[in-house]
N, CA, C and O atoms as CSV, one atom per row, in Angstrom:
chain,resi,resn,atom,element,x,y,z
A,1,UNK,N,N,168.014,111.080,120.797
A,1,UNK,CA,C,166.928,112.005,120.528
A,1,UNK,C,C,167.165,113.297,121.285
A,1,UNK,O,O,167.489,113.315,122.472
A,2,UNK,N,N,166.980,114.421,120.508
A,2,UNK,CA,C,167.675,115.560,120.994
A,2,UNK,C,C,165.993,115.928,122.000
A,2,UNK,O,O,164.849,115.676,121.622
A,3,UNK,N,N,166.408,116.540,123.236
A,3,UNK,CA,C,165.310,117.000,124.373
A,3,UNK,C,C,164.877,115.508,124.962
A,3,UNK,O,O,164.119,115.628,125.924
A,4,UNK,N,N,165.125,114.370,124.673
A,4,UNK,CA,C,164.152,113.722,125.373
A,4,UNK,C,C,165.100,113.130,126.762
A,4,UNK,O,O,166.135,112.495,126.559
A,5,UNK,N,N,164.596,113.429,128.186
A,5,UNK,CA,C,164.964,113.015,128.938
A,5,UNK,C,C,165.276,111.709,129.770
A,5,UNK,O,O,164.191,111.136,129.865
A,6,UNK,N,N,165.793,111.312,130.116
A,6,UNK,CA,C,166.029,110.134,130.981
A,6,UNK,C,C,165.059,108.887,131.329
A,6,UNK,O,O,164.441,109.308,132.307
A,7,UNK,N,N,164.579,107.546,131.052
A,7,UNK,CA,C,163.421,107.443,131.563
A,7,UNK,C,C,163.588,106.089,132.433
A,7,UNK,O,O,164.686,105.632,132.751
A,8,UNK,N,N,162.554,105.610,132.714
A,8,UNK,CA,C,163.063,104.905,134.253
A,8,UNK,C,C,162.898,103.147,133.041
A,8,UNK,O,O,161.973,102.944,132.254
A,9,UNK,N,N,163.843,102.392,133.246
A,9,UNK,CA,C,163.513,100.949,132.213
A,9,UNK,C,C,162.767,100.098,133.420
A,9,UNK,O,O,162.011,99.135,133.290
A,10,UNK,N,N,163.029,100.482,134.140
A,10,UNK,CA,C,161.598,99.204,134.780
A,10,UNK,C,C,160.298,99.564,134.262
A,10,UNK,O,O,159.360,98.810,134.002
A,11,UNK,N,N,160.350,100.482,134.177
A,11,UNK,CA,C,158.526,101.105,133.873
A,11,UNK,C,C,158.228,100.218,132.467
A,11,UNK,O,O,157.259,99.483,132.277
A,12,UNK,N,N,159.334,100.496,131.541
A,12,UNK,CA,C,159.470,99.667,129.788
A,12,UNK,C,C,159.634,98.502,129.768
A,12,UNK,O,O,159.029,97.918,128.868
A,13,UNK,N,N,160.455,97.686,130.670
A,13,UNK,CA,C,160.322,96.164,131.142
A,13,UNK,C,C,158.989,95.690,131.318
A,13,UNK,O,O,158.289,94.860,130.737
A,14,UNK,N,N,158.801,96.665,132.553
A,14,UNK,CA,C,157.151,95.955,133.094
A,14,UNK,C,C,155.833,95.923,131.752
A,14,UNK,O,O,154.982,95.076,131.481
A,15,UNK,N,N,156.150,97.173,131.177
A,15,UNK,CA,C,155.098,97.545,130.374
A,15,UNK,C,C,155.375,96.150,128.861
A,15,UNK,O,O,154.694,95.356,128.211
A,16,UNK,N,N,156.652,96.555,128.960
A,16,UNK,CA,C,156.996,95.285,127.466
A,16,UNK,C,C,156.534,93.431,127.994
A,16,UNK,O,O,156.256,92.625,127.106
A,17,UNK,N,N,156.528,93.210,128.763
A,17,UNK,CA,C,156.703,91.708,129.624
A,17,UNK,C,C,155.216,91.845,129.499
A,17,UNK,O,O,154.748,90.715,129.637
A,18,UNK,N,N,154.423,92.576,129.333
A,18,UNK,CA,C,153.042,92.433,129.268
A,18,UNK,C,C,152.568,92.194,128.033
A,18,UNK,O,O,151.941,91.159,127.806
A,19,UNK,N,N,152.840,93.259,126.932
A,19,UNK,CA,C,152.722,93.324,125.622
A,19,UNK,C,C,151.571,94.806,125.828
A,19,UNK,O,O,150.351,94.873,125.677
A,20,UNK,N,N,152.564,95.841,126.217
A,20,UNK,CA,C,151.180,96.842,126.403
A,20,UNK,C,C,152.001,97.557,125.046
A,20,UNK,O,O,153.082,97.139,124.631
A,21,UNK,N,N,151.440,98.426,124.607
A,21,UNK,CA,C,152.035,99.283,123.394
A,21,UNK,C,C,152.157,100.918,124.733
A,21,UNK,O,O,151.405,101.296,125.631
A,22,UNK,N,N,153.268,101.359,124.279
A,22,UNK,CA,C,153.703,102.802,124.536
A,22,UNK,C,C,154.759,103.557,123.918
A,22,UNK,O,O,155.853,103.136,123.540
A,23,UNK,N,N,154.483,104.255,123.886
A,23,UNK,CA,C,155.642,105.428,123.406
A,23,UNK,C,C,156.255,106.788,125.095
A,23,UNK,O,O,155.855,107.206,126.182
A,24,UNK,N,N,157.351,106.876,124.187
A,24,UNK,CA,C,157.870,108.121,125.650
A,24,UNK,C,C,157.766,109.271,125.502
A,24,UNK,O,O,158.278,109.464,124.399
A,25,UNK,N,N,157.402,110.294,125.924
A,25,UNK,CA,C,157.127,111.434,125.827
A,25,UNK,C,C,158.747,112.083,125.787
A,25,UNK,O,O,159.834,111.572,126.057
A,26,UNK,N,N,158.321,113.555,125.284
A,26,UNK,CA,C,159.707,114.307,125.430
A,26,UNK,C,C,160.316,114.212,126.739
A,26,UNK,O,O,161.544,114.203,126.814
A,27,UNK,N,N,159.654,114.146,127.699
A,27,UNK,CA,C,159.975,114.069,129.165
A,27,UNK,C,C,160.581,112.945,129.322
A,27,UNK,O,O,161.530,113.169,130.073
A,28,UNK,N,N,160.555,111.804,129.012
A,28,UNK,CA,C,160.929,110.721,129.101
A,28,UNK,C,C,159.469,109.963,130.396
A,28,UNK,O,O,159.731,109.112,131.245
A,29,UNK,N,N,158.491,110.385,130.245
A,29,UNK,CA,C,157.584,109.622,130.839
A,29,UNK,C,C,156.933,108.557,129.822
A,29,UNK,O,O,156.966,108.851,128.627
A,30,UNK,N,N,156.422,107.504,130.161
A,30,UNK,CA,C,155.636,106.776,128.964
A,30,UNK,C,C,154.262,107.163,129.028
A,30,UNK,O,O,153.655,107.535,130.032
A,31,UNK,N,N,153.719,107.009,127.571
A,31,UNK,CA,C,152.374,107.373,127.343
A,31,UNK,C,C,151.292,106.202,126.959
A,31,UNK,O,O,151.679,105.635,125.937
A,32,UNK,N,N,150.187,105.714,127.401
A,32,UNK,CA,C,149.770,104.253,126.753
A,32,UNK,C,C,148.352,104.776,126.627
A,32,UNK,O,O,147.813,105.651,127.306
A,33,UNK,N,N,147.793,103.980,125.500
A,33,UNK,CA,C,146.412,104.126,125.299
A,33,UNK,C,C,145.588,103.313,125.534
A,33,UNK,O,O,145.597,103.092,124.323
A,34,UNK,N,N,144.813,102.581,125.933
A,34,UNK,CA,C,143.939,101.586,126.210
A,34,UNK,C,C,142.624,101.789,125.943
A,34,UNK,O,O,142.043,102.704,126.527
A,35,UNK,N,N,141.935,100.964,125.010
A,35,UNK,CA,C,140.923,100.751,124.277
A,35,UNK,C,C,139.551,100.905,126.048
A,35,UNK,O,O,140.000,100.899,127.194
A,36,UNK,N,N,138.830,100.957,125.899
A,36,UNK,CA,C,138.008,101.128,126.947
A,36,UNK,C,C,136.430,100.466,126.387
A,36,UNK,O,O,135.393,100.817,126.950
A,37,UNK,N,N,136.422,99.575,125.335
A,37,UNK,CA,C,135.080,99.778,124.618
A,37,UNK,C,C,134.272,100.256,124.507
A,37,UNK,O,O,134.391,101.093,125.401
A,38,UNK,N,N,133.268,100.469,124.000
A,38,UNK,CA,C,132.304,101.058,123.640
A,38,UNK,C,C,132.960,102.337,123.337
A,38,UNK,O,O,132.815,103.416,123.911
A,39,UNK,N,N,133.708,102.034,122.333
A,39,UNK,CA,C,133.407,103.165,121.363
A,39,UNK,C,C,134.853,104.249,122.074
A,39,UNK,O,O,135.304,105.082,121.288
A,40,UNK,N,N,135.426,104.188,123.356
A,40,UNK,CA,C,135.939,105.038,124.152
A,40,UNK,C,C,137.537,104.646,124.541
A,40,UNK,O,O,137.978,103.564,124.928
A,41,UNK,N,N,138.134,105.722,124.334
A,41,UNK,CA,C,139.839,104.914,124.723
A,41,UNK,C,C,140.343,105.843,125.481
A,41,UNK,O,O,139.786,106.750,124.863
A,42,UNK,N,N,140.762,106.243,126.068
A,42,UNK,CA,C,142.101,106.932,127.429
A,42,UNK,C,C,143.268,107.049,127.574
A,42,UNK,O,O,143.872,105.984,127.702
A,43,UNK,N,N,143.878,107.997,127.608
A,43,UNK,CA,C,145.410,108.325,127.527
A,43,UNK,C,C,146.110,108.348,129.045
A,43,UNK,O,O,145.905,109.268,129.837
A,44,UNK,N,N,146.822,107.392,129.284
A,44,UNK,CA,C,147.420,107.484,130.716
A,44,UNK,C,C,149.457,107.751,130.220
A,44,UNK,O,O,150.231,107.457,129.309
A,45,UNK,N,N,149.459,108.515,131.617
A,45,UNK,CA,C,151.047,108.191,131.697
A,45,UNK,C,C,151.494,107.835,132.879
A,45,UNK,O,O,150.756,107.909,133.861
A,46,UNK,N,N,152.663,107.431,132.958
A,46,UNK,CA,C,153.325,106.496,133.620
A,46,UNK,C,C,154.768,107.592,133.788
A,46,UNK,O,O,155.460,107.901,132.818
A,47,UNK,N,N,155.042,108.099,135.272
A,47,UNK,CA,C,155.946,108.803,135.088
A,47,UNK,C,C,157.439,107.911,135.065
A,47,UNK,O,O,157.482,106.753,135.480
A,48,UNK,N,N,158.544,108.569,134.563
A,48,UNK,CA,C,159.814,107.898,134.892
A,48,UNK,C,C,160.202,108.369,136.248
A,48,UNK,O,O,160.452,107.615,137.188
A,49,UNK,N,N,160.230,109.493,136.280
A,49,UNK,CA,C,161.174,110.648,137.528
A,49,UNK,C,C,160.159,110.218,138.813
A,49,UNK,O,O,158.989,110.597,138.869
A,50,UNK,N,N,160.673,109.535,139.632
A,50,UNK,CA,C,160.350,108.858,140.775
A,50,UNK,C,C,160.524,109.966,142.339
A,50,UNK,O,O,161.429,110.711,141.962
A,51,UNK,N,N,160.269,110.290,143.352
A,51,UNK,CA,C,160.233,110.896,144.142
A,51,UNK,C,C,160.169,109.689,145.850
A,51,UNK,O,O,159.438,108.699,145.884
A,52,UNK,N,N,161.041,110.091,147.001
A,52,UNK,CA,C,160.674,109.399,148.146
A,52,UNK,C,C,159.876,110.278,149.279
A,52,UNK,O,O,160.005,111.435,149.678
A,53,UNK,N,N,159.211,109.466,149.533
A,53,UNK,CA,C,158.043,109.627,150.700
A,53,UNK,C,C,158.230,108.409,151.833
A,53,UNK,O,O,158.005,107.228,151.568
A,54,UNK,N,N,158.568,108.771,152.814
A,54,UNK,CA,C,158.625,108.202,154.515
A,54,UNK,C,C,159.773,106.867,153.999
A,54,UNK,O,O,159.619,105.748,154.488
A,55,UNK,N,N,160.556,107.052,153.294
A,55,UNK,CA,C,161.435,105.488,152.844
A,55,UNK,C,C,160.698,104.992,151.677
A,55,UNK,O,O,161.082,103.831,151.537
A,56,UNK,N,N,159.887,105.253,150.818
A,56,UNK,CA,C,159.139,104.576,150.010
A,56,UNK,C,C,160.055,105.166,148.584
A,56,UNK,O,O,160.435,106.300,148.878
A,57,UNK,N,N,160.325,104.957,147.781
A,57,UNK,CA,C,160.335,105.424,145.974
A,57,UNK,C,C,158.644,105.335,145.622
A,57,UNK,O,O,157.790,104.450,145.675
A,58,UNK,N,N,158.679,106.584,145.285
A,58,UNK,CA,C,156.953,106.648,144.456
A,58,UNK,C,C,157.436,106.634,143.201
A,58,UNK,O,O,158.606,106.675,142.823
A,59,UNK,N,N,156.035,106.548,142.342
A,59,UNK,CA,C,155.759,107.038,141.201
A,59,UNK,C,C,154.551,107.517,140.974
A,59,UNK,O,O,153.725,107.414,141.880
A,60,UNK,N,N,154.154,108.186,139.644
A,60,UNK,CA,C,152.879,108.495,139.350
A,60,UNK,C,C,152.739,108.126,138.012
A,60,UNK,O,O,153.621,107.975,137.167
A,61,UNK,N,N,151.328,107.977,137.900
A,61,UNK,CA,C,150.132,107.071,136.950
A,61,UNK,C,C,148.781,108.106,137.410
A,61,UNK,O,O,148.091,108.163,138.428
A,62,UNK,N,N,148.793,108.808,136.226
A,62,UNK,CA,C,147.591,109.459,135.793
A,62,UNK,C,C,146.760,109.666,134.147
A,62,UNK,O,O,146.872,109.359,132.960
A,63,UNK,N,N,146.125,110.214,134.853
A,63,UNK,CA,C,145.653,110.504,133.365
A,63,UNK,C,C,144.880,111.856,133.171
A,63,UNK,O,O,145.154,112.674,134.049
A,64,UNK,N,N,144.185,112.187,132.446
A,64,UNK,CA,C,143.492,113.754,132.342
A,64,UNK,C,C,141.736,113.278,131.856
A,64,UNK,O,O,141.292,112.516,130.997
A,65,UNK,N,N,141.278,113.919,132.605
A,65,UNK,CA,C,139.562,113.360,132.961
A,65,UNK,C,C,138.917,114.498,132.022
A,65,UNK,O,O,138.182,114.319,131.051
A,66,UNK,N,N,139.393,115.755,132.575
A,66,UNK,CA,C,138.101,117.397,131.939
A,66,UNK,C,C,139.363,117.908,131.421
A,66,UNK,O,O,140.460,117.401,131.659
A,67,UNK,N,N,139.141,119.006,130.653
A,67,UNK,CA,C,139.782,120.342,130.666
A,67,UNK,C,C,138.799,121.439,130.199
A,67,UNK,O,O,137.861,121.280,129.418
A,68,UNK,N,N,139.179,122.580,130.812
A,68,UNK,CA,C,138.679,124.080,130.628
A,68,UNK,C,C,139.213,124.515,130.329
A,68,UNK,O,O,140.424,124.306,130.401
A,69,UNK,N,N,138.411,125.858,129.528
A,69,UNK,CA,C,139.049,126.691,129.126
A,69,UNK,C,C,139.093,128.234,130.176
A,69,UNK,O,O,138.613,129.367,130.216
A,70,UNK,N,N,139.566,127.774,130.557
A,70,UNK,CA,C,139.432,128.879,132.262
A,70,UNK,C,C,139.166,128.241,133.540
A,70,UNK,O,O,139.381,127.046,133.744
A,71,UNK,N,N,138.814,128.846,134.182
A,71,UNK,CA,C,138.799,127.587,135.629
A,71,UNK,C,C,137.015,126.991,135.735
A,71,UNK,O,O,135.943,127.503,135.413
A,72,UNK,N,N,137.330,125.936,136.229
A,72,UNK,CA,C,136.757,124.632,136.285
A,72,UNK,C,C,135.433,125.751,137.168
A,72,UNK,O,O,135.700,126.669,137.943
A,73,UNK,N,N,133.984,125.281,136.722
A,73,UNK,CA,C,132.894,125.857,137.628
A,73,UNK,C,C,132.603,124.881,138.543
A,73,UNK,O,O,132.774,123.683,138.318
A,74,UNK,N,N,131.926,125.592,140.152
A,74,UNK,CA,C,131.869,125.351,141.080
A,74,UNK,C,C,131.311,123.782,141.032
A,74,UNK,O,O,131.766,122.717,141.449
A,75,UNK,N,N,130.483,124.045,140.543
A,75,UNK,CA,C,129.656,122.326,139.846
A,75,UNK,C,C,130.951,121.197,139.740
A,75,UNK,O,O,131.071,120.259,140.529
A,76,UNK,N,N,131.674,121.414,138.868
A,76,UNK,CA,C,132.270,120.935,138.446
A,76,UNK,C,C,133.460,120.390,139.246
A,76,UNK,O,O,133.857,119.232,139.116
A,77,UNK,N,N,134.147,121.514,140.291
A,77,UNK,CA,C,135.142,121.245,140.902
A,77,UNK,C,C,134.451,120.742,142.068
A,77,UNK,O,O,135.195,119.911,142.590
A,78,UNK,N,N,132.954,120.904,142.976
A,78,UNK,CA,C,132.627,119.883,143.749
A,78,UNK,C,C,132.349,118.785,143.341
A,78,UNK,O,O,132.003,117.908,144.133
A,79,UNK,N,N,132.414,118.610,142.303
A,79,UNK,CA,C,132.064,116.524,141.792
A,79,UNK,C,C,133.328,116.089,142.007
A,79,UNK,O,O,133.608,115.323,142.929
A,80,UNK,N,N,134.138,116.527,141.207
A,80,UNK,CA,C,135.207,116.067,141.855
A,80,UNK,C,C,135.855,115.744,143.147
A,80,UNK,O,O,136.551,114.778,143.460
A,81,UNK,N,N,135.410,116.919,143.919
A,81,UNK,CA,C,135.788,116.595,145.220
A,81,UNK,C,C,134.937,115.800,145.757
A,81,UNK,O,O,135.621,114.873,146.191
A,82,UNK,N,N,134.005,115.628,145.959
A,82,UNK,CA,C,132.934,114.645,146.240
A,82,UNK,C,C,133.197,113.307,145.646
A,82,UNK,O,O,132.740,112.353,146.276
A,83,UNK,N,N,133.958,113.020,144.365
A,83,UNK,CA,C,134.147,111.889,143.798
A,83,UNK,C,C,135.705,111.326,144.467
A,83,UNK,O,O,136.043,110.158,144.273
A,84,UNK,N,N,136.474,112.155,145.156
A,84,UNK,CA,C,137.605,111.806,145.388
A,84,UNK,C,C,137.174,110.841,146.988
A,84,UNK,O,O,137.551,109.706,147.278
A,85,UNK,N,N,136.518,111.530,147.584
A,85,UNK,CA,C,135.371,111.005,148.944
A,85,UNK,C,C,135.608,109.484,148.520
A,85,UNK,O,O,136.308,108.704,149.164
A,86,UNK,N,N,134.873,109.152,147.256
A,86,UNK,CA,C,134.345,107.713,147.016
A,86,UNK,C,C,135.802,106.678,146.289
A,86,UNK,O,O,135.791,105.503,145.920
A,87,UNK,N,N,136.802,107.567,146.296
A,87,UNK,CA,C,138.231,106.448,145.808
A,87,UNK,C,C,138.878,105.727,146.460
A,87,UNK,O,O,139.330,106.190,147.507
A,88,UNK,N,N,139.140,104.482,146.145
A,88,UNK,CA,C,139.803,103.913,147.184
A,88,UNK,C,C,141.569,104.050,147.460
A,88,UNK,O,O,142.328,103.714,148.369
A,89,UNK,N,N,141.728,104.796,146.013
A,89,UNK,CA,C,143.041,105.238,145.341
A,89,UNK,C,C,143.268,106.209,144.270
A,89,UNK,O,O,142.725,106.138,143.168
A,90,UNK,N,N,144.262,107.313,144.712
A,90,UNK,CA,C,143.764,108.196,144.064
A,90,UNK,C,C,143.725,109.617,144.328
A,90,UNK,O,O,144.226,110.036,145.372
A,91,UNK,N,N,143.187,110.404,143.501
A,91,UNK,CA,C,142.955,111.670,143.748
A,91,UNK,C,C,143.232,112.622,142.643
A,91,UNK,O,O,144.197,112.830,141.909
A,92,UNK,N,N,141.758,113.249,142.819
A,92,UNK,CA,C,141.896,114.386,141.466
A,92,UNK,C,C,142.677,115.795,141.665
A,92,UNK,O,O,142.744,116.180,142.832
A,93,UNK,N,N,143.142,116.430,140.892
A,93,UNK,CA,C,143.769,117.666,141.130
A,93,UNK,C,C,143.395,118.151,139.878
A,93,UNK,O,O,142.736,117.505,139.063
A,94,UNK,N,N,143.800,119.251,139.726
A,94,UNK,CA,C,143.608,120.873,138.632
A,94,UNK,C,C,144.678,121.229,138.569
A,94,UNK,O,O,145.166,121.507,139.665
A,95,UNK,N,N,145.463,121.386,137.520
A,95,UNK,CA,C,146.773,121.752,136.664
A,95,UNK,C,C,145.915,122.835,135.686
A,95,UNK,O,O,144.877,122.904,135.027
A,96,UNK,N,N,147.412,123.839,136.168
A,96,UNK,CA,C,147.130,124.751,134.265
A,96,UNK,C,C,147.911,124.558,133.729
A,96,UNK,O,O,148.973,124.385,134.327
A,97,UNK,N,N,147.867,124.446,131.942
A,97,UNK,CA,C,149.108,124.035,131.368
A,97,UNK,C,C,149.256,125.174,130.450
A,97,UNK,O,O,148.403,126.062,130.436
A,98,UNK,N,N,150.045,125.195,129.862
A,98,UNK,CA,C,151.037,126.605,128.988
A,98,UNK,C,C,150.178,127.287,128.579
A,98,UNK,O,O,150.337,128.507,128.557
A,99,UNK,N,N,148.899,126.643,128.089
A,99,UNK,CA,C,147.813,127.141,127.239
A,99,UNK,C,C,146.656,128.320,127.803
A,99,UNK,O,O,145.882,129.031,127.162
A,100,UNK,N,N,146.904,128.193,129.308
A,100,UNK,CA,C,145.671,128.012,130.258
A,100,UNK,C,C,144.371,127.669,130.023
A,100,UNK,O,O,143.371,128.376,129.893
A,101,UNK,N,N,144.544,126.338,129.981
A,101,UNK,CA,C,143.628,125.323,129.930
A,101,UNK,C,C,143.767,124.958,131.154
A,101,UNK,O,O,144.943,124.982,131.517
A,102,UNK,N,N,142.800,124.527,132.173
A,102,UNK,CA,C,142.888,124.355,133.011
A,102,UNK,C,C,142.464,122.373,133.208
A,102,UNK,O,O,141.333,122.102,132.807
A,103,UNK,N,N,143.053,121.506,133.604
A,103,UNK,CA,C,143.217,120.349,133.373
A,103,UNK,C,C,142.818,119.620,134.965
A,103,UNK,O,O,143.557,119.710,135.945
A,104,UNK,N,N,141.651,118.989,134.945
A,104,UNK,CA,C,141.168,117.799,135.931
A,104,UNK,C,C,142.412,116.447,135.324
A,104,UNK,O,O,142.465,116.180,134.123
A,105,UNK,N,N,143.233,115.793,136.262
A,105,UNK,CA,C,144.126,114.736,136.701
A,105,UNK,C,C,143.489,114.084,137.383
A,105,UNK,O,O,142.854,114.625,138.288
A,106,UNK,N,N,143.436,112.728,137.196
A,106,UNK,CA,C,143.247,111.988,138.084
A,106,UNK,C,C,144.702,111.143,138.588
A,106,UNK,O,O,144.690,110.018,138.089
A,107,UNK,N,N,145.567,111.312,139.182
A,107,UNK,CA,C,146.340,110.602,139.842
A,107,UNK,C,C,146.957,109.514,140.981
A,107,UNK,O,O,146.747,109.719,142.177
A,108,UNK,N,N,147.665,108.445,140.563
A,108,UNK,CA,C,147.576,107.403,141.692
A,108,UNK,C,C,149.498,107.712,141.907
A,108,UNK,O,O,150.446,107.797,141.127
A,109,UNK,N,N,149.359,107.781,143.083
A,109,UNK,CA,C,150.897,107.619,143.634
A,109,UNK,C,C,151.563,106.526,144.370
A,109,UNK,O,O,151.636,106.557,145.598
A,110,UNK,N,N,152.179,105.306,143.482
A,110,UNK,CA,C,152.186,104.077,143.423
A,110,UNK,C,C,153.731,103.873,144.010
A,110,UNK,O,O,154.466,104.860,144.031
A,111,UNK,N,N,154.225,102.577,144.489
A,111,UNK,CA,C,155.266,102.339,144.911
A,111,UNK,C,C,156.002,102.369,143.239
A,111,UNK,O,O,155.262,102.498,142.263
A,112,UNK,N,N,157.541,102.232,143.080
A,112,UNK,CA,C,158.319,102.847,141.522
A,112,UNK,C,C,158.529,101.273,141.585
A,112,UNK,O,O,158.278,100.952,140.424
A,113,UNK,N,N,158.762,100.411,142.089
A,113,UNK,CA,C,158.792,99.186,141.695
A,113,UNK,C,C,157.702,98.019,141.521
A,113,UNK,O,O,158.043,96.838,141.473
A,114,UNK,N,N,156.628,98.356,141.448
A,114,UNK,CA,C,155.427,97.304,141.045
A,114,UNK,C,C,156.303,96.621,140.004
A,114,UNK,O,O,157.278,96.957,139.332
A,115,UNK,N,N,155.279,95.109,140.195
A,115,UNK,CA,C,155.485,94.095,139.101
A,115,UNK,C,C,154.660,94.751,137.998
A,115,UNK,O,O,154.011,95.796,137.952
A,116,UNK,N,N,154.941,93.657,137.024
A,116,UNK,CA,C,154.086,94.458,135.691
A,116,UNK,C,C,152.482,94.368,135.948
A,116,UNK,O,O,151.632,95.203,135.640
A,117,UNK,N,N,152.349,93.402,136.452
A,117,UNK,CA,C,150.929,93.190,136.477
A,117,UNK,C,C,150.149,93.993,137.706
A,117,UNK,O,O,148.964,94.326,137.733
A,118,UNK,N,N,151.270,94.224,138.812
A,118,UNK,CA,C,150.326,95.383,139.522
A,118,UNK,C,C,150.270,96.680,138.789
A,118,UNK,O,O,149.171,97.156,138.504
A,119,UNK,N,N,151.501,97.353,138.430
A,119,UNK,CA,C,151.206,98.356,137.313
A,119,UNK,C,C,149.992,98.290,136.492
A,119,UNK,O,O,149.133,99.160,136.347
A,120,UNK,N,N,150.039,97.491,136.142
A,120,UNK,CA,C,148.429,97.307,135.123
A,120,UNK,C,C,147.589,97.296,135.623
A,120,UNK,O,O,146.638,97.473,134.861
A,121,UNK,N,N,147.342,97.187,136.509
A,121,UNK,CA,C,146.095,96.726,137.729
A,121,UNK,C,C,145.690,98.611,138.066
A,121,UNK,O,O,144.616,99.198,137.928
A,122,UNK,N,N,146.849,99.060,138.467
A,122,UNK,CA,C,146.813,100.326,138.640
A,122,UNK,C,C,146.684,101.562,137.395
A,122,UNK,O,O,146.197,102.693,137.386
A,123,UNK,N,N,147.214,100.919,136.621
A,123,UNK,CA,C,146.942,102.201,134.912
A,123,UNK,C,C,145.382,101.710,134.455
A,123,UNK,O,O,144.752,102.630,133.933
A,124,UNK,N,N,144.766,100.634,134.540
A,124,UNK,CA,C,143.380,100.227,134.256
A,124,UNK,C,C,142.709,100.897,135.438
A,124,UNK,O,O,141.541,101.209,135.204
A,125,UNK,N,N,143.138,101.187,136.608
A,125,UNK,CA,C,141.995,101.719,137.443
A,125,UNK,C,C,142.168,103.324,136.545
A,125,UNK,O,O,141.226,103.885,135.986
A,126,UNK,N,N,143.400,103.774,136.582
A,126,UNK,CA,C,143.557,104.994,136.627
A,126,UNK,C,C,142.691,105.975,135.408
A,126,UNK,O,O,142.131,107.072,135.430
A,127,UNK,N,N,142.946,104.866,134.326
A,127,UNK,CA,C,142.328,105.599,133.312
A,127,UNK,C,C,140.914,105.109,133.035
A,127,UNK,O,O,140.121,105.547,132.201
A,128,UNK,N,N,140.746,104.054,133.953
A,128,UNK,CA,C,138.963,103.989,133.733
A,128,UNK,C,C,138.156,104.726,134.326
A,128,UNK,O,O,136.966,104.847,134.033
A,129,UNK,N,N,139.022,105.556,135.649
A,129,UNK,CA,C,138.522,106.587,136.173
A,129,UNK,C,C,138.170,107.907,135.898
A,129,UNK,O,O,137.219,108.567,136.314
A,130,UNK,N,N,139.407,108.302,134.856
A,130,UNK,CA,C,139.048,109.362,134.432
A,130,UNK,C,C,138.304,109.484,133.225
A,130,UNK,O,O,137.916,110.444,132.560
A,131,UNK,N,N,138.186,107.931,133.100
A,131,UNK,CA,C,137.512,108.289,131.761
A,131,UNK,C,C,135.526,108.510,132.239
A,131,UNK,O,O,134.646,109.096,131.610
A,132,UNK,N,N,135.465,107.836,133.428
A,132,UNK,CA,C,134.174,108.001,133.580
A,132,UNK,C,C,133.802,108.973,134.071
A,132,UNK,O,O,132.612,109.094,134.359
A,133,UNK,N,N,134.888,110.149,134.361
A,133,UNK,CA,C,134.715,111.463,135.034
A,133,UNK,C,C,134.164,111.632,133.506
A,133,UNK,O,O,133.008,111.544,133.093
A,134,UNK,N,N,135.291,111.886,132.855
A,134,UNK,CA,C,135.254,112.371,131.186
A,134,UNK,C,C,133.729,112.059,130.593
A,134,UNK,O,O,133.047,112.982,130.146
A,135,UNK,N,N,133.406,111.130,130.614
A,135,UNK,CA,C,132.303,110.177,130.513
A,135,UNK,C,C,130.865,111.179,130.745
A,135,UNK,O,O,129.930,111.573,130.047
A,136,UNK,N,N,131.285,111.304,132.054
A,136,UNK,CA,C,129.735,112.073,133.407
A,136,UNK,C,C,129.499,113.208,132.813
A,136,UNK,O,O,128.501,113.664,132.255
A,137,UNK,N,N,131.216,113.855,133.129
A,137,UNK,CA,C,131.080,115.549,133.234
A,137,UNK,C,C,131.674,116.326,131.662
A,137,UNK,O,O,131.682,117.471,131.208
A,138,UNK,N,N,131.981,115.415,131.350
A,138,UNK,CA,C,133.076,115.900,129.916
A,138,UNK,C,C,131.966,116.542,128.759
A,138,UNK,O,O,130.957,117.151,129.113
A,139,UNK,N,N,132.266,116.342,127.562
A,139,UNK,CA,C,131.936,116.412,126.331
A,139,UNK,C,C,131.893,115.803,125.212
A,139,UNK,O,O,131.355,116.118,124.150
A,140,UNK,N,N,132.692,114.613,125.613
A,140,UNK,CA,C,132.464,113.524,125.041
A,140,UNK,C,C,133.930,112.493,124.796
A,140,UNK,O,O,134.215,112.637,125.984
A,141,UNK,N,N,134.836,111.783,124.383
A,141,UNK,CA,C,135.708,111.275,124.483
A,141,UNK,C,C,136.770,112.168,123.737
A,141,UNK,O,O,136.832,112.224,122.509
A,142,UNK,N,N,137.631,112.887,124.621
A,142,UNK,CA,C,138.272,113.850,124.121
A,142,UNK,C,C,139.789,112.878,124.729
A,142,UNK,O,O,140.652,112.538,123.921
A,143,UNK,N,N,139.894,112.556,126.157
A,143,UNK,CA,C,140.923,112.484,126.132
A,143,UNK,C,C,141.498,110.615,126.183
A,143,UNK,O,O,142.697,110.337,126.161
């Protein structure tokens, strides 16, 4: 596939040994959707490109909670911060992307070798989180 980059096969092991459905992004990150019921589903990714911290291999597992169309109002960016207070894992940030759209993340920065089932443990927190940001502060199930 012409542009698509490199991607990590433990992440596709772990995710396949489960029976999760995903696809890879041009980046070579994976993308998964998970039903959330009532009516509501969530887009998480799962990066490939791994990074070290103090001897550790990380990874990241996020997902996208808000987006603006300009920057996030004061309201808005203290819930967040106030909601990051109450995580036990985690943490929101603000990305602009090509568009300038300005994008609430919720991100977990996980060891790159979890079993499959901690991975899952961790993409179910991740995107139930943002979905209840999405949920609170959003507009309705966008992402």
């Amino acid at each position: 596939m012409f542009g698509l980059k490199e991607t990590d096969p433990r992440v596709g092991r772990a995710l396949s040994q489960l029976e999760v459905r995903y696809e890879i992004t041009s980046n070579g990150d994976y993308k998964v959707i998970f039903d959330l019921g009532n009516g509501r589903s969530q887009v998480g990714f799962i990066t490939s490109r791994t990074f070290e911290f103090a001897g550790f291999e990380l990874r990241e597992v996020y997902s996208i909670g808000l987006r603006s169309f300009g920057p996030f109002n004061v309201q808005t960016a203290n819930a967040l911060l106030e909601h990051n207070e109450q995580l036990r894992m985690g943490a929101w940030g603000v990305v602009k992307d090509a568009q300038d759209n300005y994008l609430a993340i919720f991100t977990a920065k996980v060891a790159a070798n979890l079993s499959g089932q901690e991975l899952l443990s961790v993409i179910a927190a991740v995107l139930k989180t943002a979905d209840e940001v999405e949920r609170e502060l959003g507009i309705g199930d966008v992402f």
